[in-house]
PADOVEX-694785 format. One record per atom (N, C-alpha, C): atom name; x, y, z; chain; residue in three letters; residue number from 1. Coordinates in Angstrom, 2 decimals, decimal comma. Example, Ala and Ser with C-alpha at 12.3 -4.5 7.8 and 13.67 -1.06 7.14 Angstrom:
2
  atome       c1       c2       c3  chaine  residu  num
      N    13,19    -5,69     7,80       A     ala    1
     CA    12,30    -4,50     7,80       A     ala    1
      C    13,20    -3,30     7,80       A     ala    1
      N    12,85    -2,25     7,08       A     ser    2
     CA    13,67    -1,06     7,14       A     ser    2
      C    12,90     0,03     7,87       A     ser    2
This chain:
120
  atome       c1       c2       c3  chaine  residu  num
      N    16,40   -10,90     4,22       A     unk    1
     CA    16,18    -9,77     5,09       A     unk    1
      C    16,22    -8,47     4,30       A     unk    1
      N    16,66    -8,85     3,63       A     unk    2
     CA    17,50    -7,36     2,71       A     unk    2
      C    15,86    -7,23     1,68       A     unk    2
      N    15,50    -8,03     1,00       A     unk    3
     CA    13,79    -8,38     0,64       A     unk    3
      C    13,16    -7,04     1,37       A     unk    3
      N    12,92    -8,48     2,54       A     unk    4
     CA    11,63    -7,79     3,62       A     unk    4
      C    12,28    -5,66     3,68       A     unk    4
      N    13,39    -5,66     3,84       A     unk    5
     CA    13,76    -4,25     4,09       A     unk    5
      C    12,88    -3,42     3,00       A     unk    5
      N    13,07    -3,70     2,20       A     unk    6
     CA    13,04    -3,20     0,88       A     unk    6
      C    11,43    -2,61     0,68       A     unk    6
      N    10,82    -4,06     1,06       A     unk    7
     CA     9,38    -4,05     1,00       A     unk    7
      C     8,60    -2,98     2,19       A     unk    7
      N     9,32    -2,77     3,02       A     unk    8
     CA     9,03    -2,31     4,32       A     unk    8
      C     9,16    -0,62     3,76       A     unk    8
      N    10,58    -0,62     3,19       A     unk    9
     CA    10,81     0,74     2,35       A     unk    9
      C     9,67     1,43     1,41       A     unk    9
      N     9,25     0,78     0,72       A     unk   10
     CA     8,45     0,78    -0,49       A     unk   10
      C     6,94     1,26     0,13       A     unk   10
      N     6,85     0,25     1,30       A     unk   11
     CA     5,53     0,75     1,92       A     unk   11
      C     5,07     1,74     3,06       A     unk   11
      N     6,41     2,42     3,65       A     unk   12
     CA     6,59     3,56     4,12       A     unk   12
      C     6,33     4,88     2,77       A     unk   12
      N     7,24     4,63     1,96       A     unk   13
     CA     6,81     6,01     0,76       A     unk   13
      C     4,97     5,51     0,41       A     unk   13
      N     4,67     4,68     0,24       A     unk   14
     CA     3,17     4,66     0,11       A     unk   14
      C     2,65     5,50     1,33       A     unk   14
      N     2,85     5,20     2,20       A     unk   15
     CA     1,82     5,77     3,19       A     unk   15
      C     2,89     7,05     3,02       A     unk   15
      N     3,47     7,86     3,01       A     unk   16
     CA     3,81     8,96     3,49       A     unk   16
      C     3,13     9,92     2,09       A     unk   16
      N     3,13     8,94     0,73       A     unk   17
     CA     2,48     9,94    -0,79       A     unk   17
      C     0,79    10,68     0,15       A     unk   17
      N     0,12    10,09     0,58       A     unk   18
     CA    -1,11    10,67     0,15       A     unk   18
      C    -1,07    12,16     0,61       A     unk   18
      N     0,07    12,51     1,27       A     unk   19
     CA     0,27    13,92     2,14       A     unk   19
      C     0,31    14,68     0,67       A     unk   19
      N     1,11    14,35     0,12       A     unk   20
     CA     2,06    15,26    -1,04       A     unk   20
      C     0,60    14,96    -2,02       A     unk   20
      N     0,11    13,83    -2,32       A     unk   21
     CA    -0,77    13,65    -3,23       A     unk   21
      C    -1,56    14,57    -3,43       A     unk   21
      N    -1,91    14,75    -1,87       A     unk   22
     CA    -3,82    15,79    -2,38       A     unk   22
      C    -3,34    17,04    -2,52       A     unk   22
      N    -1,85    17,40    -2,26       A     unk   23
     CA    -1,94    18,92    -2,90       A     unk   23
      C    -1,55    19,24    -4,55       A     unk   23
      N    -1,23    18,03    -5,12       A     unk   24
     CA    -0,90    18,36    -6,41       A     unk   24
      C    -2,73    17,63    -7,07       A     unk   24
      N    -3,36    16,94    -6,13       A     unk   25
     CA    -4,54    16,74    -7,02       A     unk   25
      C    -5,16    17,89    -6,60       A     unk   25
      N    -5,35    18,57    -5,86       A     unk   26
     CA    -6,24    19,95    -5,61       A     unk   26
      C    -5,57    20,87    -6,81       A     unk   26
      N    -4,77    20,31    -7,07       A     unk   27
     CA    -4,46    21,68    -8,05       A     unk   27
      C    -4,66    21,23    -9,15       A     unk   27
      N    -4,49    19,96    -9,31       A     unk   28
     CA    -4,58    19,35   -10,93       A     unk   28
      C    -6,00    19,26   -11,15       A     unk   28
      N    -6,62    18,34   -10,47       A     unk   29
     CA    -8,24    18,44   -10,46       A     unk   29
      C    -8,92    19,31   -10,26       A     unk   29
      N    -9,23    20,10    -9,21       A     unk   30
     CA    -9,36    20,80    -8,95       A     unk   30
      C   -10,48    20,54    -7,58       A     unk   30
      N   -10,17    19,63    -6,78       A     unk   31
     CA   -10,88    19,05    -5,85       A     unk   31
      C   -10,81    19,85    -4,46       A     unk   31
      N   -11,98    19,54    -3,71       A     unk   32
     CA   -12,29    20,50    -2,27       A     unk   32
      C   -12,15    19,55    -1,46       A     unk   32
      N   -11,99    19,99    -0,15       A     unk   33
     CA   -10,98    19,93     0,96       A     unk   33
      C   -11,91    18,38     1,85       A     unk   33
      N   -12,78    18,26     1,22       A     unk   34
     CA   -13,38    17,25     1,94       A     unk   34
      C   -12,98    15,67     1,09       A     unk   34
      N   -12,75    16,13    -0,39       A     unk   35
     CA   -12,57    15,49    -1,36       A     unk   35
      C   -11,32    15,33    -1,32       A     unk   35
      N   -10,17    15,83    -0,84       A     unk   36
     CA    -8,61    15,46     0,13       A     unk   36
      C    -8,94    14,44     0,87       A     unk   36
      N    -9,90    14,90     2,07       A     unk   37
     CA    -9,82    13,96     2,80       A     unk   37
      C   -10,14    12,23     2,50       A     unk   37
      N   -11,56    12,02     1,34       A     unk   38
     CA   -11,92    10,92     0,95       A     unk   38
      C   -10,41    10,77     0,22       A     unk   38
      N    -9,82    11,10    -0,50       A     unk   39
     CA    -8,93    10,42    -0,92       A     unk   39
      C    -7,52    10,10     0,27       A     unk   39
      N    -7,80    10,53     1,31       A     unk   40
     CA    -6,77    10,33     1,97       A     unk   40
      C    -7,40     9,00     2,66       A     unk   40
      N    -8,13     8,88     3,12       A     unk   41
     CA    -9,21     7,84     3,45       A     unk   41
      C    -9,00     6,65     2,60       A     unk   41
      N    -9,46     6,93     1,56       A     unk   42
     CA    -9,72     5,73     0,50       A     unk   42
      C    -8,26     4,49     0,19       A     unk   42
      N    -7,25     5,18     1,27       A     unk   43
     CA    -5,94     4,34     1,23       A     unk   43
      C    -5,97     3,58     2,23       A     unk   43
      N    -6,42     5,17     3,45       A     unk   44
     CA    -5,97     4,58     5,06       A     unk   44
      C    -7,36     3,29     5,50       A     unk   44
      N    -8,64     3,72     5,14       A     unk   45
     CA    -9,49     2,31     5,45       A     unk   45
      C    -9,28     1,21     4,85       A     unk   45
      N    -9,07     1,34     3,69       A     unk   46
     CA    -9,14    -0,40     3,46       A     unk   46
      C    -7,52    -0,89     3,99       A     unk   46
      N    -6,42    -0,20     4,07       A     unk   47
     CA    -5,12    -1,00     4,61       A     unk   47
      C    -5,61    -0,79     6,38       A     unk   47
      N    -6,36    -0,39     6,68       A     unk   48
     CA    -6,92    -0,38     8,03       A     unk   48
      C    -7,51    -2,35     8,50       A     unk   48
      N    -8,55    -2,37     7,37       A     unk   49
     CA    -9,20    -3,88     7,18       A     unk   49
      C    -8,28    -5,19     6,85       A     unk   49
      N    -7,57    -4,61     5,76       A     unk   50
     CA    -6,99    -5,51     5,27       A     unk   50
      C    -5,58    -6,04     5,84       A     unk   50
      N    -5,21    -5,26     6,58       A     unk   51
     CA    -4,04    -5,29     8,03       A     unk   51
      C    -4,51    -6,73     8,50       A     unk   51
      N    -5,76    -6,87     9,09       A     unk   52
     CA    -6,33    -7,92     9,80       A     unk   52
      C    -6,35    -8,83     9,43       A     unk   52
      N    -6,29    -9,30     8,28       A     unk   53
     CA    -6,28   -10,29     7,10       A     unk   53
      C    -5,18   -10,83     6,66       A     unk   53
      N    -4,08    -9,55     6,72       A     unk   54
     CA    -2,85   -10,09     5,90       A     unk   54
      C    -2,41   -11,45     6,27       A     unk   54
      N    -2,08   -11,15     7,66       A     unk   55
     CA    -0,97   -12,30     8,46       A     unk   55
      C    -1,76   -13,71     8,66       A     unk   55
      N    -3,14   -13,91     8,35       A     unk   56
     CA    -3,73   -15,55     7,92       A     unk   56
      C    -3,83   -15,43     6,93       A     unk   56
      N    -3,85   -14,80     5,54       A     unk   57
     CA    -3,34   -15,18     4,47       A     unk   57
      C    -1,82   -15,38     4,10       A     unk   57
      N    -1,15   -14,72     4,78       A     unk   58
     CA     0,61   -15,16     4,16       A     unk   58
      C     0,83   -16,67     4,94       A     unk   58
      N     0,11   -16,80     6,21       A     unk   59
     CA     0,62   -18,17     7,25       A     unk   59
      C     0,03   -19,07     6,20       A     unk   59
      N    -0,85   -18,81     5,38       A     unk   60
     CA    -1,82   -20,04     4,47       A     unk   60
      C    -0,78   -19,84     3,25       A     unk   60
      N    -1,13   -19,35     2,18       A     unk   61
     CA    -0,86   -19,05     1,31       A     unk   61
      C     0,99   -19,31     1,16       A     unk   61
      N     2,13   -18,78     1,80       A     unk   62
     CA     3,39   -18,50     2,55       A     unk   62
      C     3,42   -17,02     1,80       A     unk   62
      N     4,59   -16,53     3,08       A     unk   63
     CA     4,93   -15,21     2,91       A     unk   63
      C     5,26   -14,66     1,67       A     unk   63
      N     6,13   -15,22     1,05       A     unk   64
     CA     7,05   -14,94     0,14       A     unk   64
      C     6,10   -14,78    -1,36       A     unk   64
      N     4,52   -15,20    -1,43       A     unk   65
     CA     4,14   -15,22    -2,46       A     unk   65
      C     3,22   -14,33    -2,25       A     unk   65
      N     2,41   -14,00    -0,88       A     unk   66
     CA     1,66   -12,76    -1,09       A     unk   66
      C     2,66   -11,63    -0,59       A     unk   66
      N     4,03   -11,59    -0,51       A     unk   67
     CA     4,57   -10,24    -0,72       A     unk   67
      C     4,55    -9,98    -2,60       A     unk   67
      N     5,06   -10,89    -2,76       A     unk   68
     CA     5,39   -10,67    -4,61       A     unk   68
      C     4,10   -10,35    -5,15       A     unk   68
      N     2,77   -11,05    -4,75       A     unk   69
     CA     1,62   -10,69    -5,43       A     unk   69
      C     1,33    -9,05    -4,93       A     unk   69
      N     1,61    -9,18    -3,58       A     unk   70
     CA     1,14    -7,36    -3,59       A     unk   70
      C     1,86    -5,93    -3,91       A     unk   70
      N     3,45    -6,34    -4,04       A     unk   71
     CA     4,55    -5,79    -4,61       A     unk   71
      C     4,14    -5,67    -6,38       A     unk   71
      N     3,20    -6,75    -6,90       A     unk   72
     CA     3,11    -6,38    -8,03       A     unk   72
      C     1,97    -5,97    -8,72       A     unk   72
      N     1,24    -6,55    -7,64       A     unk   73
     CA    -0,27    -5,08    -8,27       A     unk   73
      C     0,01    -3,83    -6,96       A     unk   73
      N     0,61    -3,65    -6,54       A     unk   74
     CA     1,01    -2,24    -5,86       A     unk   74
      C     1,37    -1,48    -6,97       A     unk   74
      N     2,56    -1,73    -7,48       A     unk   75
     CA     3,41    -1,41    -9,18       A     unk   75
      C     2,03    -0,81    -9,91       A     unk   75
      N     1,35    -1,81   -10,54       A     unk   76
     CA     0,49    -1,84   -11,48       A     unk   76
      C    -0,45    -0,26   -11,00       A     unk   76
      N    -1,12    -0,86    -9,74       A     unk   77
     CA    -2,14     0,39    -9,29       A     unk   77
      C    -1,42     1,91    -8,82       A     unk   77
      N    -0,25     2,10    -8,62       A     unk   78
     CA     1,15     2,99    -8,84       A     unk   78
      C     1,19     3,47    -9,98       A     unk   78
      N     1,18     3,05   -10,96       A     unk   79
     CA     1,16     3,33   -12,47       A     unk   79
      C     0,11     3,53   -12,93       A     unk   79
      N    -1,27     3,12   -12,62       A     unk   80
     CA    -2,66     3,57   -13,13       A     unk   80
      C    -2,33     5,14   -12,04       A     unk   80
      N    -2,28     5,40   -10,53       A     unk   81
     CA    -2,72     6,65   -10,15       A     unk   81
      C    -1,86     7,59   -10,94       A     unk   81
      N    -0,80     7,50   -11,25       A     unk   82
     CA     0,13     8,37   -12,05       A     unk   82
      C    -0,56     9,02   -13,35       A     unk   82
      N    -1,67     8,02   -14,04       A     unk   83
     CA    -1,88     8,32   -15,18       A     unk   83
      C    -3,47     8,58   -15,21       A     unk   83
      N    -3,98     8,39   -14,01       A     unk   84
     CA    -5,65     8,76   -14,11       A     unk   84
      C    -6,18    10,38   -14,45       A     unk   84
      N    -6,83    10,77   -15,21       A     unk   85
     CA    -7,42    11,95   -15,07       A     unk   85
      C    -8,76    12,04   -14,19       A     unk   85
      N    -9,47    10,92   -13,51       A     unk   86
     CA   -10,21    11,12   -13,18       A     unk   86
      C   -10,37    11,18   -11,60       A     unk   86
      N   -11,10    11,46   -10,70       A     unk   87
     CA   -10,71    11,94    -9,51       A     unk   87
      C   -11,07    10,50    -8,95       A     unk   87
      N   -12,19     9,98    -9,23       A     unk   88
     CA   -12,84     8,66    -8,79       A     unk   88
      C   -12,11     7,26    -9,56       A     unk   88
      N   -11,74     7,31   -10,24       A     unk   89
     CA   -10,30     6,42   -10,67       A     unk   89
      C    -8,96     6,26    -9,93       A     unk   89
      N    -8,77     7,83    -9,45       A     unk   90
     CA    -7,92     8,01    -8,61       A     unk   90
      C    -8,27     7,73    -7,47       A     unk   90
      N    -9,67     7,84    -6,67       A     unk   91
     CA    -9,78     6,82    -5,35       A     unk   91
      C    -9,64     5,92    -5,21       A     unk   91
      N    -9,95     5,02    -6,29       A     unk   92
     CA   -10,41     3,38    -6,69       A     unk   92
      C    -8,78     3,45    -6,47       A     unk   92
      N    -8,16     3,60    -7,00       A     unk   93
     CA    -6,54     2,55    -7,48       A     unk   93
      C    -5,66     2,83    -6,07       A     unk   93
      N    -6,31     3,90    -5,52       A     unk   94
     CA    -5,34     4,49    -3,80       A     unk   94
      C    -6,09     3,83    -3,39       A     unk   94
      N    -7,10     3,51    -2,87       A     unk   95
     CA    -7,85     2,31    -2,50       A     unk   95
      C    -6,85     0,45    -2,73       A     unk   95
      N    -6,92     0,59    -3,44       A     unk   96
     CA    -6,37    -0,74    -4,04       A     unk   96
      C    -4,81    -0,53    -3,69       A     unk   96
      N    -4,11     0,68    -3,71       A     unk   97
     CA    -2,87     0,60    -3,17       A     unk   97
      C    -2,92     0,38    -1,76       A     unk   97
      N    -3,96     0,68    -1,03       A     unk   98
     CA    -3,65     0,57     0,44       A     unk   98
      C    -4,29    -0,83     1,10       A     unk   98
      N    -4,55    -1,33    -0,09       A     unk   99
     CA    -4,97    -3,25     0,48       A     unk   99
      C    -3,75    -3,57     0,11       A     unk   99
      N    -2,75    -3,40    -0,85       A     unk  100
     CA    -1,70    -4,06    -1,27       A     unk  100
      C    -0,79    -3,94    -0,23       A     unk  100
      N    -0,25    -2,34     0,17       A     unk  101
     CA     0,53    -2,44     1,38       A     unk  101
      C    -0,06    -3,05     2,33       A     unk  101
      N    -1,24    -2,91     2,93       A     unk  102
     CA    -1,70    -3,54     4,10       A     unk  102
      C    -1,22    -5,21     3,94       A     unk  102
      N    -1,16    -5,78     3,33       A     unk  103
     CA    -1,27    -7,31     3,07       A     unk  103
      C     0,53    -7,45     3,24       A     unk  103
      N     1,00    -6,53     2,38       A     unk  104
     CA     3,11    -7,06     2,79       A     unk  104
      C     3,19    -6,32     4,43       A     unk  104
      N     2,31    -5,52     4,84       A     unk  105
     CA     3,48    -5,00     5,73       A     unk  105
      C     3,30    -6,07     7,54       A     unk  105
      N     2,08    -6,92     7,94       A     unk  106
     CA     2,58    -7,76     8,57       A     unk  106
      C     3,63    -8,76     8,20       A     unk  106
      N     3,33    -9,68     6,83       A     unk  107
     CA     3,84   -10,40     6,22       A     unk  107
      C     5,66   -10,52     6,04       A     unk  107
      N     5,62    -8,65     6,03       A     unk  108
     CA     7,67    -9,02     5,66       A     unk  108
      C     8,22    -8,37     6,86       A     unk  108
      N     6,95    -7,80     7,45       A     unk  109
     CA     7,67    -7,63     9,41       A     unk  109
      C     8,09    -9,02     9,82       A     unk  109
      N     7,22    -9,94     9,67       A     unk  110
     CA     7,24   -11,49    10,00       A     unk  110
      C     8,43   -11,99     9,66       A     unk  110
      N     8,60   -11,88     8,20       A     unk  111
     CA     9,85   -12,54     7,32       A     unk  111
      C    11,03   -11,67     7,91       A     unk  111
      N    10,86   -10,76     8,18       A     unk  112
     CA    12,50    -9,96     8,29       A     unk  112
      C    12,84   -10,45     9,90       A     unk  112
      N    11,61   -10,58    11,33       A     unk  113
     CA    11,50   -10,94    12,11       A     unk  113
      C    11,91   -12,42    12,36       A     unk  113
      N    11,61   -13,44    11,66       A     unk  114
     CA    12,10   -15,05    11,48       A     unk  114
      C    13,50   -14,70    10,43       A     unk  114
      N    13,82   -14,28     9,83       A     unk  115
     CA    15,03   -14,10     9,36       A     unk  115
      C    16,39   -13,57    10,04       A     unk  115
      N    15,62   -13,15    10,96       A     unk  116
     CA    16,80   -12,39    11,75       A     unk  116
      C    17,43   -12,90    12,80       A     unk  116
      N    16,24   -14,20    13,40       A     unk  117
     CA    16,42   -14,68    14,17       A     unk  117
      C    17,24   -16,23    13,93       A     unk  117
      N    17,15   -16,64    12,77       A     unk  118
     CA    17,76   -17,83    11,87       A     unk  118
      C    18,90   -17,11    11,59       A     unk  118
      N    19,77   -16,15    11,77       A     unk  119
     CA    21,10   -15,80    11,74       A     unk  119
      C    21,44   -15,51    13,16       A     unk  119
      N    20,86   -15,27    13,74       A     unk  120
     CA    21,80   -15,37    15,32       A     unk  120
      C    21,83   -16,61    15,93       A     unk  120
C-alpha cells in the first residue's frame, strides 16, 4: 500500500509540473503562449488515451510490473526534460511522461484499492 501511495505521489507532482513548467520554458526558450499550451497538451492527451488502456494492460500483463516499467521510463523521460534544449524534444519526452503516468495511475489505484481491502 505504502508502494501504490508513493506512486500515486509521484504522479500527482507530474501532473501539477506542467503549470510551473511553461513559465520557466517561456523564459528559457523563449516560447509563445500558444506554444505553452501545446506543451501543456502534449502531457494531458496522450495520459488522456492512455488512461483507457492502462487497466487491460496491468489485468494482462499484472500490476506490479507495469507500475515498475512506467515508474522507470517516467525517471528516464524526467531526466531527458530536465536536460533538453530543444522545445520539440521537450514535447516529445512530456508526451512520453504523460503515457507513463497515465498507465500507473489506474493500475496502483487498483493495487492500493485490493490491498486495503486484504487487511480489513
Amino acid at each position: 500500500m505504502v508502494f501504490s501511495g508513493m506512486v500515486i505521489f509521484a504522479d500527482v507532482i507530474e501532473i501539477y509540473l506542467p503549470g510551473v513548467i511553461t513559465q520557466a520554458v517561456s523564459c528559457e526558450l523563449g516560447v509563445t503562449e500558444f506554444q505553452e499550451g501545446v506543451l501543456g497538451f502534449a502531457m494531458y492527451g496522450p495520459m488522456a488515451i492512455i488512461t483507457i488502456i492502462g487497466g487491460p494492460v496491468s489485468n494482462r500483463f499484472g500490476r506490479r510490473t507495469v507500475i515498475m516499467i512506467s515508474l522507470i521510463t517516467s525517471v528516464v523521460f524526467t531526466v531527458v526534460c530536465a536536460v533538453v534544449h530543444n522545445y520539440y524534444t521537450l514535447i516529445l519526452s512530456r508526451g512520453l511522461i504523460g503515457m507513463t503516468v497515465a498507465s500507473t495511475s489506474p493500475t496502483s489505484g487498483c493495487s492500493s484499492e485490493k490491498t486495503s481491502h486484504h487487511q480489513l
